[in-house]
N, CA, C and O atoms as CSV, one atom per row, in Angstrom:
chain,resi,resn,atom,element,x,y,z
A,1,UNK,N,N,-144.924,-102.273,-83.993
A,1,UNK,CA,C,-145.437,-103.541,-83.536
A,1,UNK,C,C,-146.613,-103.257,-82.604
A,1,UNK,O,O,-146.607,-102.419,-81.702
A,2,UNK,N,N,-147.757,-104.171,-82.984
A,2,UNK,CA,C,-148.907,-103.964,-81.652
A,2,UNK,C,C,-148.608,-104.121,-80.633
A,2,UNK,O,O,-147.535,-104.649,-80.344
A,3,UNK,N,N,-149.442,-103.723,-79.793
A,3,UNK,CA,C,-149.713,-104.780,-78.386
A,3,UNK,C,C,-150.116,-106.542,-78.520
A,3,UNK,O,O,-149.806,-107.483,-77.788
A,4,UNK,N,N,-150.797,-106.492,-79.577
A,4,UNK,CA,C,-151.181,-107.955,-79.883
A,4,UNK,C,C,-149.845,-109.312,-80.118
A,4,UNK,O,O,-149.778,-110.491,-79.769
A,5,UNK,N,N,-148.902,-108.354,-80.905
A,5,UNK,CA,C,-147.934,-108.667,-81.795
A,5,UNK,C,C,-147.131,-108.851,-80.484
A,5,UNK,O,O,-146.880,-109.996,-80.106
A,6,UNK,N,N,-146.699,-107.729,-79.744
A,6,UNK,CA,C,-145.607,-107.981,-78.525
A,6,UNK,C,C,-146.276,-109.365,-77.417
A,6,UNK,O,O,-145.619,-110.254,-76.875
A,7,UNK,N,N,-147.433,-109.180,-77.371
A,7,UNK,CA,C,-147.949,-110.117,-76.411
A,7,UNK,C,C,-147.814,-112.029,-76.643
A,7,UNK,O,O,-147.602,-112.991,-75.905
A,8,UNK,N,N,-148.162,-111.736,-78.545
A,8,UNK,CA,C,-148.111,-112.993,-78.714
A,8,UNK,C,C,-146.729,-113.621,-78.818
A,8,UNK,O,O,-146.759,-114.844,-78.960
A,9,UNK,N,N,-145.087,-112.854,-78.764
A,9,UNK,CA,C,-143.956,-112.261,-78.926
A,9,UNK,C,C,-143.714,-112.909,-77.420
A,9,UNK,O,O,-143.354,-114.063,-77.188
A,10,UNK,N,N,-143.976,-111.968,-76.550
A,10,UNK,CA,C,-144.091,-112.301,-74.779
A,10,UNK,C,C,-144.322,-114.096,-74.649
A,10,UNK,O,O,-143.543,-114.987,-74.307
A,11,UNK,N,N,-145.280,-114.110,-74.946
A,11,UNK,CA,C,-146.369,-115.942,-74.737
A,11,UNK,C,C,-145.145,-116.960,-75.328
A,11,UNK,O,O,-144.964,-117.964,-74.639
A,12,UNK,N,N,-144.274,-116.810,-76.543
A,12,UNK,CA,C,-143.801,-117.690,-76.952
A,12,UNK,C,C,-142.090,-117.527,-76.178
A,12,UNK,O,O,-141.435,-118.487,-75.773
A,13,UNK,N,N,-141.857,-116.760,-76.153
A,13,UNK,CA,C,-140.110,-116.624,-75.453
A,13,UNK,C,C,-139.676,-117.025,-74.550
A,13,UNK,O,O,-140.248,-116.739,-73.498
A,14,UNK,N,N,-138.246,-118.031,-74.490
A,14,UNK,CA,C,-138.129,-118.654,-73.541
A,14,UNK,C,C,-137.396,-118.163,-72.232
A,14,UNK,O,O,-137.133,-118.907,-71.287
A,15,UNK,N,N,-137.020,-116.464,-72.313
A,15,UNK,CA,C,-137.051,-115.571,-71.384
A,15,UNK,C,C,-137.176,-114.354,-71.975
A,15,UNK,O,O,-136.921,-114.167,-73.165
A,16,UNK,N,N,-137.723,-113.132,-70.880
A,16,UNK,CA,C,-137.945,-112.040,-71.062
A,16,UNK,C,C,-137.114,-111.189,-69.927
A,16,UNK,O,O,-137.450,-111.225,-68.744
A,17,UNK,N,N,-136.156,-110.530,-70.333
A,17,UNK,CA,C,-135.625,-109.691,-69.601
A,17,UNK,C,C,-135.603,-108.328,-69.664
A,17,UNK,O,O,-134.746,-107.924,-70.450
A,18,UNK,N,N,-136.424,-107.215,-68.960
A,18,UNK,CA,C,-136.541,-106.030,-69.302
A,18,UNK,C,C,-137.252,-105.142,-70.433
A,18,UNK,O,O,-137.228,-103.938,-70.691
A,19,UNK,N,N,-137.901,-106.262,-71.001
A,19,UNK,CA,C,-138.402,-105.765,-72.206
A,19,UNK,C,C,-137.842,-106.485,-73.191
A,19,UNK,O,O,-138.601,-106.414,-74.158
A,20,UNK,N,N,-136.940,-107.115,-73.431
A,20,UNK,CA,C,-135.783,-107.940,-74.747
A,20,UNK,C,C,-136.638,-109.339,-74.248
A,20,UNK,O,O,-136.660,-109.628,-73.052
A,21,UNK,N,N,-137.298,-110.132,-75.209
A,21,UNK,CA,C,-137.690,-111.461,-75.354
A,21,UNK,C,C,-136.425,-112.322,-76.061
A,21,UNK,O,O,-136.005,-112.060,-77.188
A,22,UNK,N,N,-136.139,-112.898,-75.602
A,22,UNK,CA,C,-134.774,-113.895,-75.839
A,22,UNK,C,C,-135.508,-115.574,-76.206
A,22,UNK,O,O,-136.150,-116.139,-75.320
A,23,UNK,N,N,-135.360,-116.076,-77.256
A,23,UNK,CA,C,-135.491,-117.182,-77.687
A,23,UNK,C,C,-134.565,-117.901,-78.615
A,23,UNK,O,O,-134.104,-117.354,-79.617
A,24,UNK,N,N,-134.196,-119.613,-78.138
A,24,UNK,CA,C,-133.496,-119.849,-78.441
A,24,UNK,C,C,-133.701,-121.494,-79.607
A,24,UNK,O,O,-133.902,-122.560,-79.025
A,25,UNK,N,N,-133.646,-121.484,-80.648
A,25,UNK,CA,C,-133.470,-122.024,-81.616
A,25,UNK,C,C,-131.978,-122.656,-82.075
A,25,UNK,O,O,-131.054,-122.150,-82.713
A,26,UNK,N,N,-132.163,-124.091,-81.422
A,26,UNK,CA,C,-130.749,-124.851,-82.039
A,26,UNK,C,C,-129.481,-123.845,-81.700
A,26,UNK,O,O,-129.398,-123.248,-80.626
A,27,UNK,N,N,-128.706,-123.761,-82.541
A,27,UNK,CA,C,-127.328,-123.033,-81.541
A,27,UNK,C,C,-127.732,-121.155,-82.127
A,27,UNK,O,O,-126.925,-120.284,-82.453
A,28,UNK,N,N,-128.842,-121.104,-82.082
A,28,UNK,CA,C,-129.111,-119.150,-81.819
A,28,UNK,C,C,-130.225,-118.956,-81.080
A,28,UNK,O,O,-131.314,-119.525,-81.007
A,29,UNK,N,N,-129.440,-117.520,-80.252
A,29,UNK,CA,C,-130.545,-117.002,-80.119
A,29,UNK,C,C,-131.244,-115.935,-80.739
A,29,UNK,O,O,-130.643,-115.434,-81.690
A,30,UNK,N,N,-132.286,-115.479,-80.475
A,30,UNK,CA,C,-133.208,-114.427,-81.194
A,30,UNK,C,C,-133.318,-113.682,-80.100
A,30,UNK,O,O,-133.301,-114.284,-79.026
A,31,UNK,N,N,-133.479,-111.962,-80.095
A,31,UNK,CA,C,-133.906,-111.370,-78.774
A,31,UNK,C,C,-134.130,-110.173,-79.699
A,31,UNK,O,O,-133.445,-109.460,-80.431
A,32,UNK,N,N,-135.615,-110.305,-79.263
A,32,UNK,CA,C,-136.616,-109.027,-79.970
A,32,UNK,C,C,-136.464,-107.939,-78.380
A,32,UNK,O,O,-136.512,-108.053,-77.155
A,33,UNK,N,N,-136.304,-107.125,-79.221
A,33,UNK,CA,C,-136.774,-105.232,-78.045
A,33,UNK,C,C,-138.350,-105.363,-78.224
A,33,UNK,O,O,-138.915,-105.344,-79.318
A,34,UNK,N,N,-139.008,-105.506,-76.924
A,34,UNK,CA,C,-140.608,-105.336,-76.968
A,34,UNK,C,C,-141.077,-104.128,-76.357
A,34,UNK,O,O,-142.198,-103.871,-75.918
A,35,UNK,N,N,-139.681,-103.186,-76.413
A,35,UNK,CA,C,-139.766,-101.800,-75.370
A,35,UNK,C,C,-139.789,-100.964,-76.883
A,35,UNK,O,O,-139.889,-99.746,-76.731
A,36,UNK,N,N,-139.723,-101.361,-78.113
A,36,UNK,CA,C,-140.078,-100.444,-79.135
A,36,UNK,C,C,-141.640,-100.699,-79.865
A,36,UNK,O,O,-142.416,-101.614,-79.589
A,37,UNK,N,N,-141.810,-99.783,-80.707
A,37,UNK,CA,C,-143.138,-99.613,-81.811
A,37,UNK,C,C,-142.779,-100.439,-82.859
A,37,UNK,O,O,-143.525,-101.391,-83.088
A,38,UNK,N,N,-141.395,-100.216,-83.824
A,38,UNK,CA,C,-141.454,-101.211,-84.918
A,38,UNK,C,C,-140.553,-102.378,-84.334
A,38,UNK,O,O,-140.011,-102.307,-83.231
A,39,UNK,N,N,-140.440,-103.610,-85.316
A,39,UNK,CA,C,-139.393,-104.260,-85.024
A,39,UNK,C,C,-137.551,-104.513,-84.748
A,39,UNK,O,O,-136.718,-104.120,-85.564
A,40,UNK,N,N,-137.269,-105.079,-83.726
A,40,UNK,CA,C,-136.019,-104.301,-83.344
A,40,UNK,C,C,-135.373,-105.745,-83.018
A,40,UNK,O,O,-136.063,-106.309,-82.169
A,41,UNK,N,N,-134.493,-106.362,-83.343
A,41,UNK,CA,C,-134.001,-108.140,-83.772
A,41,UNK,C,C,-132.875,-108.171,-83.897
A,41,UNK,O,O,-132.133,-107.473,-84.589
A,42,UNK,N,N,-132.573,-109.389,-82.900
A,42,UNK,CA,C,-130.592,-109.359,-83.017
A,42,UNK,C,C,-130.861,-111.081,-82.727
A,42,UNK,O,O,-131.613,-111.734,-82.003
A,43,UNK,N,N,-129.757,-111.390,-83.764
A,43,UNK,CA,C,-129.542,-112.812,-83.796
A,43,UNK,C,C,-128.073,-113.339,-83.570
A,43,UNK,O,O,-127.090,-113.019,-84.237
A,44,UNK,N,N,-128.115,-114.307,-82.379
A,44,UNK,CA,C,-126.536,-114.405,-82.197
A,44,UNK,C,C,-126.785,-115.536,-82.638
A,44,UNK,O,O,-127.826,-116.132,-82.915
A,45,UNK,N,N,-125.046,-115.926,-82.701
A,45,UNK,CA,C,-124.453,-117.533,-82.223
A,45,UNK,C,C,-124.503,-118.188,-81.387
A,45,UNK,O,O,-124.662,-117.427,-80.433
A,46,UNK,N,N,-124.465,-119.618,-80.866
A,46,UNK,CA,C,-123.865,-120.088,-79.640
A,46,UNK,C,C,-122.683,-119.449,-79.001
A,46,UNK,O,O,-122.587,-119.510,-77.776
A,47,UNK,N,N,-121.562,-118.703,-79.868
A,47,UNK,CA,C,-120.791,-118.206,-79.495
A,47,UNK,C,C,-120.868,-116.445,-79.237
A,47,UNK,O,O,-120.096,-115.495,-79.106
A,48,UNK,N,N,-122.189,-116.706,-79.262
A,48,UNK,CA,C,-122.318,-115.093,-78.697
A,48,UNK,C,C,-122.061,-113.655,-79.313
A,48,UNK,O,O,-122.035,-112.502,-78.882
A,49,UNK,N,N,-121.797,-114.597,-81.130
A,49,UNK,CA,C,-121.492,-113.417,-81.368
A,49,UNK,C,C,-122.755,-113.345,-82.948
A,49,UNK,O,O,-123.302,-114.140,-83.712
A,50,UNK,N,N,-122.683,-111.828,-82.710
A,50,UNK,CA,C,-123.804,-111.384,-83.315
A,50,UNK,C,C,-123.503,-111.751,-84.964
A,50,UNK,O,O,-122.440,-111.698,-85.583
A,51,UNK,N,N,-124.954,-112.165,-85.448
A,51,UNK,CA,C,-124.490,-112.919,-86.882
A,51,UNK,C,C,-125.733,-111.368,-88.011
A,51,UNK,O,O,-125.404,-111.001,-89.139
A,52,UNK,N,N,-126.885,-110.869,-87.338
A,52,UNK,CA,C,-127.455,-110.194,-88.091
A,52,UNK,C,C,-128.371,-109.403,-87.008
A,52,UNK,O,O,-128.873,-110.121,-86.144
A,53,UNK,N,N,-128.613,-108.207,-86.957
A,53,UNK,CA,C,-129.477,-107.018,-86.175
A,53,UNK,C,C,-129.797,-106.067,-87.111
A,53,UNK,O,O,-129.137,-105.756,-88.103
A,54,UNK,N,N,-131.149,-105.497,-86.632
A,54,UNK,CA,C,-131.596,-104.354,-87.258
A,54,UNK,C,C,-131.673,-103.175,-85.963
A,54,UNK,O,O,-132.323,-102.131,-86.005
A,55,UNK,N,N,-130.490,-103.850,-84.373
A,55,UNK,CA,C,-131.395,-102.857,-83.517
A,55,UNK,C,C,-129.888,-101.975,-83.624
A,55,UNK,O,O,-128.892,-102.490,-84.133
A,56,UNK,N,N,-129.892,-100.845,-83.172
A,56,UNK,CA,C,-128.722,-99.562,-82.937
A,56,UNK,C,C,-128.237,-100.201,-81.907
A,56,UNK,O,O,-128.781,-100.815,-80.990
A,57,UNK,N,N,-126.589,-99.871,-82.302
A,57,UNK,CA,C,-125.447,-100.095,-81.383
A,57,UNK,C,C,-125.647,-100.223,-79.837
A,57,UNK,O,O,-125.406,-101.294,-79.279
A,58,UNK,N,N,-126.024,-99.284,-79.245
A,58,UNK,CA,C,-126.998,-98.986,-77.602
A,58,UNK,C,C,-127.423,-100.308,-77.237
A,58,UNK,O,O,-126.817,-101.018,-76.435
A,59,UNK,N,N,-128.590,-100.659,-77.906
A,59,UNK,CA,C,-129.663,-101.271,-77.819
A,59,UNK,C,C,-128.856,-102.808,-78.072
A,59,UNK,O,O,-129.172,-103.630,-77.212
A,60,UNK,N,N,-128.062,-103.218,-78.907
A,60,UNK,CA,C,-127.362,-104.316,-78.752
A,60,UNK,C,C,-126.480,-104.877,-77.701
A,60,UNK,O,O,-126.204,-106.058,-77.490
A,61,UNK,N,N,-125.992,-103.537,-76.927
A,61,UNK,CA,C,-125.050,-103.651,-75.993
A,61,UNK,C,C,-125.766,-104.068,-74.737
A,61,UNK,O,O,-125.433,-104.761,-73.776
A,62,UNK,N,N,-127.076,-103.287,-75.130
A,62,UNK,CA,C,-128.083,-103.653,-73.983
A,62,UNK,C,C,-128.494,-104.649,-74.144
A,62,UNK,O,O,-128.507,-105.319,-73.112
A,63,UNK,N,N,-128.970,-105.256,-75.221
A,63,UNK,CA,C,-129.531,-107.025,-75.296
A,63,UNK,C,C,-128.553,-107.748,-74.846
A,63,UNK,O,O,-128.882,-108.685,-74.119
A,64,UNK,N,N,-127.159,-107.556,-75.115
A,64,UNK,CA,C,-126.269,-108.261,-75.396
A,64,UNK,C,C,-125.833,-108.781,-73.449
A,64,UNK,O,O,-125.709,-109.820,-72.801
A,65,UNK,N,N,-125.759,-107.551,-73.260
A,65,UNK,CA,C,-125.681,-107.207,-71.329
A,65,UNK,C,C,-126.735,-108.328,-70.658
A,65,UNK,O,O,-126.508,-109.420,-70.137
A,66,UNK,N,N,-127.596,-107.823,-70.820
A,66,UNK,CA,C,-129.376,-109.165,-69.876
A,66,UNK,C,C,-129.237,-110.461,-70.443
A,66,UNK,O,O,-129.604,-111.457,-69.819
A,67,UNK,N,N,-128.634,-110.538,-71.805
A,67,UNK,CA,C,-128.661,-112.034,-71.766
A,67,UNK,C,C,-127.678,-112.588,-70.985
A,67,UNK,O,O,-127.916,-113.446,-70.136
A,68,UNK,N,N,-125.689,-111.787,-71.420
A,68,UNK,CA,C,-124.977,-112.522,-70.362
A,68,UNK,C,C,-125.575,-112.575,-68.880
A,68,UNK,O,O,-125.505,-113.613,-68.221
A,69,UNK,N,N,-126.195,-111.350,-68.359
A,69,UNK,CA,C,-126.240,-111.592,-67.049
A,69,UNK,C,C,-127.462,-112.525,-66.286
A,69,UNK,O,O,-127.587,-112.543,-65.061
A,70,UNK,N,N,-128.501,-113.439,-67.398
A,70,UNK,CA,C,-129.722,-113.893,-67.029
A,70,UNK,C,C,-129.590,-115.222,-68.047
A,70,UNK,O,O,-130.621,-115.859,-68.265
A,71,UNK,N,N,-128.444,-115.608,-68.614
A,71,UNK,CA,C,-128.776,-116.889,-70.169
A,71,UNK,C,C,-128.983,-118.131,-68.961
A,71,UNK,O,O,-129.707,-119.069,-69.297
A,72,UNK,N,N,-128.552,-118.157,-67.976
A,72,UNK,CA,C,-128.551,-119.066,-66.982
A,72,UNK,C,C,-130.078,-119.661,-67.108
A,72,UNK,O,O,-130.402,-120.833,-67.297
A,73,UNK,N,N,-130.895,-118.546,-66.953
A,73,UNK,CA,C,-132.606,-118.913,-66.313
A,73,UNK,C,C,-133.150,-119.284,-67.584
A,73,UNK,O,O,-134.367,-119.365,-67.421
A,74,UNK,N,N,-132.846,-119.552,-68.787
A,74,UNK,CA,C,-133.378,-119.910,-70.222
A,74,UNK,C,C,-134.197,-120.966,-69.947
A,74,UNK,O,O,-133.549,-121.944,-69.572
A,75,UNK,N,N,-135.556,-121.167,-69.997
A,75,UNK,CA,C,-136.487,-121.717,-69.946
A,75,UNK,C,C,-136.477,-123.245,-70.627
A,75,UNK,O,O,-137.103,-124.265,-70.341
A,76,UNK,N,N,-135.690,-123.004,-71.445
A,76,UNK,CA,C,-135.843,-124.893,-72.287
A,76,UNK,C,C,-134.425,-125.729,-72.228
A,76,UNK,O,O,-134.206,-126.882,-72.601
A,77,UNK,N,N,-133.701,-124.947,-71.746
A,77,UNK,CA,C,-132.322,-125.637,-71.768
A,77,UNK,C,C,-131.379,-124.778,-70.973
A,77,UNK,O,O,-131.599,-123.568,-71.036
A,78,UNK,N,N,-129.905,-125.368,-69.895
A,78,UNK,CA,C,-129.241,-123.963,-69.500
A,78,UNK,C,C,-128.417,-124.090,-70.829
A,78,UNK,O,O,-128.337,-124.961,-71.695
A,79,UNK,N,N,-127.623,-122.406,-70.558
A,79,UNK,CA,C,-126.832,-121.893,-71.593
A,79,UNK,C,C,-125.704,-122.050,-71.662
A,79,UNK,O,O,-125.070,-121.570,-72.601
């Protein structure tokens, strides 16, 4: 992924925690890794639970971690 690509990625998300852009669409969220080169995407439920990812186990636990501990500050709606 560019710099262009992460930035325009950054501009639209309705939080960014640590590098993971978290956006939320009707009852999912989306949370791209903007701390990698290619694309790295985990899509939950409202219920938090993961429905499709392309990122490694680690890296989910880690998205999965900043959102519980930050879904509060979600920019368009609380969680």
């Amino acid at each position: 992924m560019s710099e262009e690509q992460k930035y325009e990625i950054a501009t639209k998300a309705d939080m960014i925690v640590g590098g993971y852009a978290f956006f939320r669409k009707g009852e999912y969220i989306t949370v791209v890794n903007l701390n990698k080169n290619d694309e790295h995407v985990m899509l939950m439920d409202k219920n938090e639970k993961i429905i499709e990812s392309n990122m490694d186990p680690i890296e989910q636990v880690i998205a999965f971690k900043k959102w519980k501990d930050n879904k509060e500050f979600m920019e368009n709606e609380n969680a």
